[in-house]
N, C-alpha and C positions, 0 to 999 in steps of 0.2 A: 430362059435366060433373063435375069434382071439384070438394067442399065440404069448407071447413075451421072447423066449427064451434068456436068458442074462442078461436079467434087475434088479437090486436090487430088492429085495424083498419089504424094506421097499417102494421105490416109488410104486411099485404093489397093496402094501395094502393101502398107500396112497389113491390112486384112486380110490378102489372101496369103501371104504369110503365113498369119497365124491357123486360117482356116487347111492349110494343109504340112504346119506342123515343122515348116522352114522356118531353120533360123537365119540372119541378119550376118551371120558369119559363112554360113554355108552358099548363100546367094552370091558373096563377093569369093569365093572361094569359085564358084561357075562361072562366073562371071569375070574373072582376075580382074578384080578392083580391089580397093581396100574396104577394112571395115566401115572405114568413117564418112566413105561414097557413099556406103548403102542407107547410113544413120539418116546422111546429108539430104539423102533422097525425100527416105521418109517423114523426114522433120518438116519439109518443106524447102529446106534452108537453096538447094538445087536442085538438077531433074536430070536424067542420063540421057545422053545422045539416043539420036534416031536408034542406032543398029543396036546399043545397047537394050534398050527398049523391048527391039525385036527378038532379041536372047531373051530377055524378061519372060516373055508372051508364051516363047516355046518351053522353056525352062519348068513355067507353069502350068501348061496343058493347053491357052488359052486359046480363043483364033485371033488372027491375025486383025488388028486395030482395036483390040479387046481397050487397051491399056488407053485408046484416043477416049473410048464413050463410055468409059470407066463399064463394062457389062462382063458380069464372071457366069459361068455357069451353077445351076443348083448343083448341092452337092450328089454325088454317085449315091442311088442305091443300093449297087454292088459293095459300098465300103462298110455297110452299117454291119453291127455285131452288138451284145451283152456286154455288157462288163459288170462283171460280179464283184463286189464290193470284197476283200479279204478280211478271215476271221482275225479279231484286236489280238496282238503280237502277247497281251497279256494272260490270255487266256478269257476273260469277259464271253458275255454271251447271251442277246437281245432273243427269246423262242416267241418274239413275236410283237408285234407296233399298240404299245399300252395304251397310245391316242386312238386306239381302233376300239378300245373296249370301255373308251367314256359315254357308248352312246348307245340304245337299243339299236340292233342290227335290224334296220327293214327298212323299206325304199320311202316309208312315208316321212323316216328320219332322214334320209340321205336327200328328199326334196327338199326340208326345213333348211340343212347346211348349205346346200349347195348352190341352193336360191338364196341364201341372204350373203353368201360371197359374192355372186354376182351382182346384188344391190349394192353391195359397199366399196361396188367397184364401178358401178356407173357412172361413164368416162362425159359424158351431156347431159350437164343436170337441166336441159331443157326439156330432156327424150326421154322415155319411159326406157330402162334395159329389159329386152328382148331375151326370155328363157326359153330355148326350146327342148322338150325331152323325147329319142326318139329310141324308143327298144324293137329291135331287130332281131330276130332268129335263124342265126344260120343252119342249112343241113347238106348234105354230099358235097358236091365240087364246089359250089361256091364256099364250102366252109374249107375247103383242102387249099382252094387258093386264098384264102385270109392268114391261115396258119401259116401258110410258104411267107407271106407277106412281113407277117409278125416274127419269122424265123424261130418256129415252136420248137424246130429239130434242136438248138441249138440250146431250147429250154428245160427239155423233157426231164432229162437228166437230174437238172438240180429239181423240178418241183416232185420229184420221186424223192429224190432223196430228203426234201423238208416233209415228207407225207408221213410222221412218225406217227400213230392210228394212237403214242401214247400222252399228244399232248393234242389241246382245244384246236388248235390253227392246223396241224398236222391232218388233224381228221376232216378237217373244213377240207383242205387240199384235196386227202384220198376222195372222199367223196366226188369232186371235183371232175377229178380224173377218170374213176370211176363212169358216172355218166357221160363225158365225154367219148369214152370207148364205148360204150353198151348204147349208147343213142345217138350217136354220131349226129350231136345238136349241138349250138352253142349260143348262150343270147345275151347279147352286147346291149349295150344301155348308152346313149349320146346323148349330153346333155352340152348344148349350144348356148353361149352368151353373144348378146350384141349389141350394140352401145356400152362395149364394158373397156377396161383399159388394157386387157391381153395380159402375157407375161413377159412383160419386160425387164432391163436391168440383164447384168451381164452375168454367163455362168455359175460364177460359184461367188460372188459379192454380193453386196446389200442389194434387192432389188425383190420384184412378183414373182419374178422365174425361180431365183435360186430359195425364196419363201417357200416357193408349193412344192418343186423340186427336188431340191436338193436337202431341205432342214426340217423335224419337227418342232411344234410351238412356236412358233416365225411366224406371227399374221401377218406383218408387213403394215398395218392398215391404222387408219386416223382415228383419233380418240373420241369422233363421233360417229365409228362404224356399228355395225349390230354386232357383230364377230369380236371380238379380243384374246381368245387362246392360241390360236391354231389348232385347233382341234379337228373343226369342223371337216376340213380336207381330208381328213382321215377317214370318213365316210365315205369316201371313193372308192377308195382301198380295201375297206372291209365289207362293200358289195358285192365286190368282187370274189367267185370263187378259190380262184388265184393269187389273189391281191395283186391285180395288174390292169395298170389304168397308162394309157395312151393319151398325150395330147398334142393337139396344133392350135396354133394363137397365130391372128392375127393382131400384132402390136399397134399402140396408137402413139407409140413415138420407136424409130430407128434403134435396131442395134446391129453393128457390124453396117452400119449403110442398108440394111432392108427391113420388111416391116411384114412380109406374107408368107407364108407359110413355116412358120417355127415349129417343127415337130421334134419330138422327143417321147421315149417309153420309159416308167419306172416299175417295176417289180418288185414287192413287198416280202419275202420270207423270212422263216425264222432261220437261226443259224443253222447248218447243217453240212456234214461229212459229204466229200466225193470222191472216189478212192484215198488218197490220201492229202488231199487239200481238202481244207475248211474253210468256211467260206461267214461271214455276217449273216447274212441275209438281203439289204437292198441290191438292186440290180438296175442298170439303167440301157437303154437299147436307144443308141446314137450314133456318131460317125467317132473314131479314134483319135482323143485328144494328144498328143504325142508331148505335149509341155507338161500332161499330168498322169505320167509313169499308165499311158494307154487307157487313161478311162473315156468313159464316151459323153460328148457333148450332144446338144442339141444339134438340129443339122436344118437347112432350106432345103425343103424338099420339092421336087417336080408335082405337077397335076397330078400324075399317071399313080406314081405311090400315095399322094395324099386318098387317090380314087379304092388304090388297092388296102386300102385300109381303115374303109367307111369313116373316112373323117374329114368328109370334104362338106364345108363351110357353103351357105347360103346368098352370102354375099360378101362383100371384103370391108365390112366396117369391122372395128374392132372389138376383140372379143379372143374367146377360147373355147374349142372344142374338147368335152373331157369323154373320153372312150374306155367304160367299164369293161372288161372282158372279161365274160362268164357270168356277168352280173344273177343275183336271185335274190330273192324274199326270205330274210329265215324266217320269219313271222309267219310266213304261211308256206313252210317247209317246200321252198323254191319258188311256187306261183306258176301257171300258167303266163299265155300274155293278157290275156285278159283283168286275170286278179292283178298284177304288174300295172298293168293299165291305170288300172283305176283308184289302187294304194299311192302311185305316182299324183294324179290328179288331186287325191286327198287329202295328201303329205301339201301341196302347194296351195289350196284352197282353205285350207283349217289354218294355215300359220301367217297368209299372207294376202286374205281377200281386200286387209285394209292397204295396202299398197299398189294394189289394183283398182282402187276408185279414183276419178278424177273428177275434178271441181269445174264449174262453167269455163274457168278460165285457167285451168293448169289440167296437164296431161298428168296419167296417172306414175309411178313410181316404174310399176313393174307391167310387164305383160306373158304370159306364159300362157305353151300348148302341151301337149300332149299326145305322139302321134307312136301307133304298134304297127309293124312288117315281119312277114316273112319273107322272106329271100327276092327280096325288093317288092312283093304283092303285099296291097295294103289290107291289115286285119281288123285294124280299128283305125279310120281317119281321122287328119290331126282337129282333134278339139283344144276349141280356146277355153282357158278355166275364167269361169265365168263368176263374178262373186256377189252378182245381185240373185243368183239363182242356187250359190251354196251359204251365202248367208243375209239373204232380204234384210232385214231387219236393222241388223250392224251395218251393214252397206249404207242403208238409207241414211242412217247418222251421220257416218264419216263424209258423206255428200252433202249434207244439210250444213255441217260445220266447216266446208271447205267455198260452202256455196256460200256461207250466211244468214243460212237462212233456219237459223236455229231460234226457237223459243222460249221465254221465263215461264209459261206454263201449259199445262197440253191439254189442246181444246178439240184436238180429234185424232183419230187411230195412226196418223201418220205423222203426227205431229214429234218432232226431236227436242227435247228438253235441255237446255245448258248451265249446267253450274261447274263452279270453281273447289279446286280442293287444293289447300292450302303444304307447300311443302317446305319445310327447310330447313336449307342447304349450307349442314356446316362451313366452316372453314378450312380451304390443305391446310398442313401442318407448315408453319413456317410461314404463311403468307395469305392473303386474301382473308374477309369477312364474311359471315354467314350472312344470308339474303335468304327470301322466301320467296319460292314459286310457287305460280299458279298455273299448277295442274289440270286441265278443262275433263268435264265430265259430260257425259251424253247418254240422256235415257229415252228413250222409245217402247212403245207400245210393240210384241211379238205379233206378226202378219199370223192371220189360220192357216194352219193347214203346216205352220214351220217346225221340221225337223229338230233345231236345236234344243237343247236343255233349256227351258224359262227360266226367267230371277239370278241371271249369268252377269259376272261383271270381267269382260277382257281389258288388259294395261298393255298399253305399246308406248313406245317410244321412238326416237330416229325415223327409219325407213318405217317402220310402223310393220314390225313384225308381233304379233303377239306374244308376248310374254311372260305375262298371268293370266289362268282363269279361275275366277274363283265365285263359288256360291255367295249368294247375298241371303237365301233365303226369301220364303213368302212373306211380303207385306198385306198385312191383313186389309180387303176390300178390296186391293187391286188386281188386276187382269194380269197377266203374264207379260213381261216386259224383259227388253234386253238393255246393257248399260256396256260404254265405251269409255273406257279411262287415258287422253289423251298427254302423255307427260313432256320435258325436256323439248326436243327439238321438233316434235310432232307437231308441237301446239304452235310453232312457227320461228322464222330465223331470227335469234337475237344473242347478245352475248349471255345474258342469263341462262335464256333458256339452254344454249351449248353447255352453259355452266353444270346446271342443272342435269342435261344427258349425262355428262361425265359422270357426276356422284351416280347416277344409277347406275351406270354400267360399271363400275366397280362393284354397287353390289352384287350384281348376276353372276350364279353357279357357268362352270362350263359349255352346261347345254341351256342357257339362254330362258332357265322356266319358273323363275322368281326375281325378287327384289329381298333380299337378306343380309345379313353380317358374313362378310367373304373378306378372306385376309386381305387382300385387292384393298378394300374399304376402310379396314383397322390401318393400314400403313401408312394411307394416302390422308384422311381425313381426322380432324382433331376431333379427341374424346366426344363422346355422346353419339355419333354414326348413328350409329345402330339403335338409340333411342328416337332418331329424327323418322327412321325408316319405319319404325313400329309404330309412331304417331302417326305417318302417312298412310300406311295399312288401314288403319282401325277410321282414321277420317274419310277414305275412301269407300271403306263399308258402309258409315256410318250414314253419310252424305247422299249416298246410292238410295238406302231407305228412306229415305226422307225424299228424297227428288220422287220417289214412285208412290211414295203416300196417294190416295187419292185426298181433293180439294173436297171442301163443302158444297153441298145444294145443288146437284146436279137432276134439273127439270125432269118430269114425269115423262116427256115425250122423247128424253133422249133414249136410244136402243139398246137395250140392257145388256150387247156385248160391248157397249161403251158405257154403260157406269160406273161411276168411281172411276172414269180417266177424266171426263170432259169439263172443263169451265168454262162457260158461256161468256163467262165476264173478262172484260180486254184486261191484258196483261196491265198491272202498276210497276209504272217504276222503280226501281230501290232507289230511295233516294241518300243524300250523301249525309254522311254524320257530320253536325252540327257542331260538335266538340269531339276530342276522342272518346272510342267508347272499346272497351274489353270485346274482341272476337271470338275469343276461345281460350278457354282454360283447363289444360293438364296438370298435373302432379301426382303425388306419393307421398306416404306417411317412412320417414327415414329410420333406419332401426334406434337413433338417439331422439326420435318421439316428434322432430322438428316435420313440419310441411315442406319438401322442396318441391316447387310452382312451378310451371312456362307458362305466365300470358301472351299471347297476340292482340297486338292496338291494332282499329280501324284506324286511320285519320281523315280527318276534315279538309277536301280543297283549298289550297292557299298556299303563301310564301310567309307568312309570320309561323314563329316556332311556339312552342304551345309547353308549359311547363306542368307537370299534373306530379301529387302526393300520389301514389298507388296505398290504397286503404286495404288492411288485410282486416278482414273478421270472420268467424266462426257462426257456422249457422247448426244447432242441434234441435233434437226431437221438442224439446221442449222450447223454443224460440232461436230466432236468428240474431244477424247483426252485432253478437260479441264482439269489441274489436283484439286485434292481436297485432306484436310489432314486430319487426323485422331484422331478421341477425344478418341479414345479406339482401344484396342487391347487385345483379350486374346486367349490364346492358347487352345483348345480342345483334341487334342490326333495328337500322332507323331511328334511334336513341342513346341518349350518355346519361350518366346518374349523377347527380351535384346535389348533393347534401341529402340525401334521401330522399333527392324528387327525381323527377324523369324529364328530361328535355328532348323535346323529342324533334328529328333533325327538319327543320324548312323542304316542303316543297312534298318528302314522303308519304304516302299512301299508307302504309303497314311499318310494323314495330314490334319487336320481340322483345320483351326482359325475363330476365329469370329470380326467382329469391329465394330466400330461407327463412322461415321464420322464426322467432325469437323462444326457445322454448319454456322460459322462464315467464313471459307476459301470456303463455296460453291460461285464458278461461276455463277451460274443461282441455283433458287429452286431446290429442290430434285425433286420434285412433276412434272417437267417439262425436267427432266434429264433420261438418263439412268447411273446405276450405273456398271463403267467396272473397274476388280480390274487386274493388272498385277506385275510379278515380276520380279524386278531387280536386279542381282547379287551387291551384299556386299562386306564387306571388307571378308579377307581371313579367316576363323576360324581358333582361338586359337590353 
């Protein structure tokens, strides 16, 4: 029984109203009162006499002073049922959930998903969220009383009838079934959040619940989450032999006045015939909504069912239990629990060790175990994934940069390297300036004896899920080395950098495993995207090699599995440009033979604005310094263009222009040139 001492009354009666499917007319109709008694009640506006009150209580099941301490009971287990979704009155017809087949079917995928939902819903950004994964295998009575629990009788029927052996899903099912009769086994997969925000929001409205629920492609979530499809919840689903996935949430804000125990089952099939009813395919297993022509809602369920149906929660912080049933590996044509095990463990440590480290002074992102049973007897004890022991190396970076204790050059094997890579960050369409981030990069020397691939560059962003891995290739002289590519919001809280996260995450595919041109990107952001994304590519490769270069003159006595990393000599400063000076220079020869250029300006410390000529000339085989002039000129961010100079804005650090040059003033073809831009001090600013 839950009480809710305090609460108006009218909202009290409200609720259980609607939780048992009374209307407002029919109450005054028991009751012989009018309608506008009962309105009056619930509005607040009045409150019914004593005796009225007591009709109330019994009216509704209640006991007697229910209605003083506001306390209902959870709802009946006796009342729960399916409800099977009916086939579209048009003839349509769904043979199966397309969001199931944007992803490789296997648990290492479904821990990548299921763990960066639960980051992007971490309810205390003080607290690390809590993933627990716990696969259990049931067999005889204890699996006779889960099914009575889960009400299988009531399901048999329809997953027979979806088992068509002549389609993909169909056969997934038979199979299904199949081993369930012939091995009278069955093994559920629980994956546990905590510190996370639960499913909240009401039934079928905007909200977590009716997201995961009730809709596909609904992520519900902030535009600096890892996730943006809704996709990823579909991995639940398609673990599942069945596609049937169980949950209970505890909420970290009220609906209906409670917060514990919110359960609910949905059921995934393709459409399919039963005698003569047709049927969609979704199915949901709750208590009978009577205001939506008998479908089933969510329901508060007692200890006793939440116990009968292994989805009983750790402790009551918030969060959501999600309950695979019949869960398997198709990767490794079902898995043992063992293989299970440790695909799980893999899935979670390959996508999210950087999320798992903490800094002297900040707890880490994430934390997550991994624990195997059979019929409550433990098969493999819960291990914590541990990410200094599945990725040493990377670990030690993201520690070093969180600690600060990162260096301009590496003077020993453990030492973490940090440099900048430069991004930028068109403009939406319609509003804001393009600005340039600074991307942080981190290279380290690979520990012996480490498992990973050497000469590796991973990109994370946000919660710091990895995103790319991609080859850098051998740099000649050096040792094996790892490199961490820090971008967007990773690199720490500011409006840019948010800024920053956004454009990436528009470029990312579905499953979260590049940085590319994605319509997301062409809709949102003005012309060139996708040229900005391919400079950052190529500067992050670039940068990588060069950070892992080995330095000069490294003594005779240093130990030849450290040379070519070690400089003896104390780090120098960079010190700061004295006037602006060129950063980096892009372009292309245009098919009408012109040069179109992007330079980046360093600038010089200060408040006075600084006015420079940009000098273009040509450098070929036979001598440099041609000059050449300019058919274009526009300013990108940190600068305006006045009269064909560059004024570059007080106070900024960096400066982008772009040009064209003049194809008539070219000295020699473009095509047979190099193009070198420099700058010339101006007349004196206004």
């Amino acid at each position: 029984m839950t009480v809710h001492e305090g609460e108006p009354f009218g909202v009290w009666l409200g609720r259980q109203l609607r939780r048992r499917g009374v209307s407002q007319a029919e109450l005054a109709k028991e009751l012989d009162v009018t309608r506008a008694a009962v309105s009056a009640w619930i509005t607040g506006r009045a409150e019914p006499r004593l005796e009225k009150i007591e009709l109330i209580e019994r009216f509704l099941g209640l006991s007697s002073g229910a209605s003083v301490t506001r306390a209902e009971l959870s709802d009946s287990a006796d009342s729960l049922g399916w409800y099977h979704r009916p086939a579209h009155r048009d003839g349509g017809r769904e043979l199966g959930n397309a969001a199931a087949y944007a992803f490789d079917s296997d648990l290492a995928v479904l821990a990548r998903e299921a763990t960066q939902n639960s980051l992007d819903e971490r309810f205390d950004p003080e607290r690390p969220v809590r993933v627990r994964y716990v696969l259990h295998e049931l067999t005889g009575e204890r699996l006779h009383r889960f099914l009575k629990a889960l009400r299988w009788d009531d399901l048999r029927e329809h997953l027979h009838a979806a088992a068509d052996p002549l389609r993909k899903t169909g056969r997934i099912l038979r199979n299904g079934l199949q081993d369930l009769a012939e091995k009278d086994s069955l093994v559920l997969l629980r994956i546990d959040d905590y510190n996370a925000s639960g499913l909240t929001g009401p039934e079928y409205g905007d909200g977590r619940f009716a997201a995961v629920v009730r809709r596909q492609l609904d992520s519900h979530k902030s535009t600096t989450a890892g996730g943006s499809f809704g996709l990823g919840k579909a991995t639940l689903w398609a673990s599942s032999r069945f596609g049937l996935v169980m949950m209970h949430s505890t909420l970290s804000e009220t609906y209906e006045g409670q917060r514990e125990r919110r359960l609910i089952g949905r059921l995934d099939l393709p459409w399919h015939e039963l005698g003569d009813q047709q049927y969609a395919g979704p199915a949901w297993l709750g208590v009978p909504d009577r205001e939506r022509d008998g479908t089933s809602r969510s329901w508060w369920a007692d200890e006793r069912t939440v116990e009968e149906l292994y989805l009983s929660r750790g402790s009551d912080e918030p969060g959501t239990s999600f309950l695979v049933v019949g869960a398997y590996d198709a990767a490794t044509e079902g898995g043992d629990l063992e293989t299970m095990h440790e695909n799980l463990v893999r899935g979670v440590a390959d996508n999210f060790w950087a999320s798992m480290i903490a800094g002297r002074d900040s707890a880490p992102m994430l934390e997550a175990t991994v624990e195997s049973l059979r019929n409550t007897t433990t098969v493999r004890p819960e291990e914590r994934v541990d990410p200094h022991r599945h990725q040493p190396s990377r670990s030690r970076a993201v520690r070093a940069f969180l600690n600060g204790e990162t260096v301009e050059r590496i003077t020993d094997a453990e030492a973490v390297l940090q440099k900048t890579v430069p991004l930028t960050v068109p403009p939406v369409k319609g509003r804001s300036k393009a600005f340039e981030h600074e991307a942080v990069l981190l290279v380290t020397p690979m520990e012996n004896g480490e498992e990973e691939r050497p000469n590796r560059l991973v990109c994370m962003r946000g919660t710091r899920m990895i995103v790319m891995d991609r080859a850098v290739g051998e740099v000649v002289g050096t040792p094996p080395f790892q490199a961490v590519l820090l971008a967007g919001l990773a690199v720490g809280e500011s409006e840019e950098n948010a800024a920053a996260e956004a454009f990436l995450r528009t470029a990312e595919p579905p499953d979260h495993n590049d940085w590319k041109q994605t319509d997301d990107l062409t809709a949102t952001y003005a012309r060139g995207a996708a040229t900005r994304l391919r400079e950052f590519r190529q500067a992050m490769i670039t940068m990588t090699r060069a950070a892992a270069r080995p330095t000069e003159g490294p003594p005779d006595e240093v130990p030849e599995a450290l040379r070519g990393l070690l400089d003896l000599d104390p780090p120098q400063p960079n010190p700061a440009p004295k006037h602006p000076t060129v950063k980096s220079l892009t372009g292309e020869v245009r098919p009408d033979g012109a040069w179109q250029i992007r330079a980046v300006v360093r600038l010089p410390e200060g408040v006075d604005p600084w006015i420079m000529r940009p000098a273009l000339r040509f450098g070929t085989l036979s001598g440099g310094g041609l000059p050449a002039g300019w058919a274009e000129l526009e300013p990108e961010f940190g600068c305006e263009v006045v009269e064909g100079r560059l004024r570059f804005t007080p106070g900024a650090r960096t400066a982008a222009f772009r040009g064209v040059s003049d194809v008539a003033s070219h000295p020699v073809a473009a095509n047979l040139a190099i193009a070198e831009v420099d700058l010339v001090r101006g007349e004196s600013a206004p």
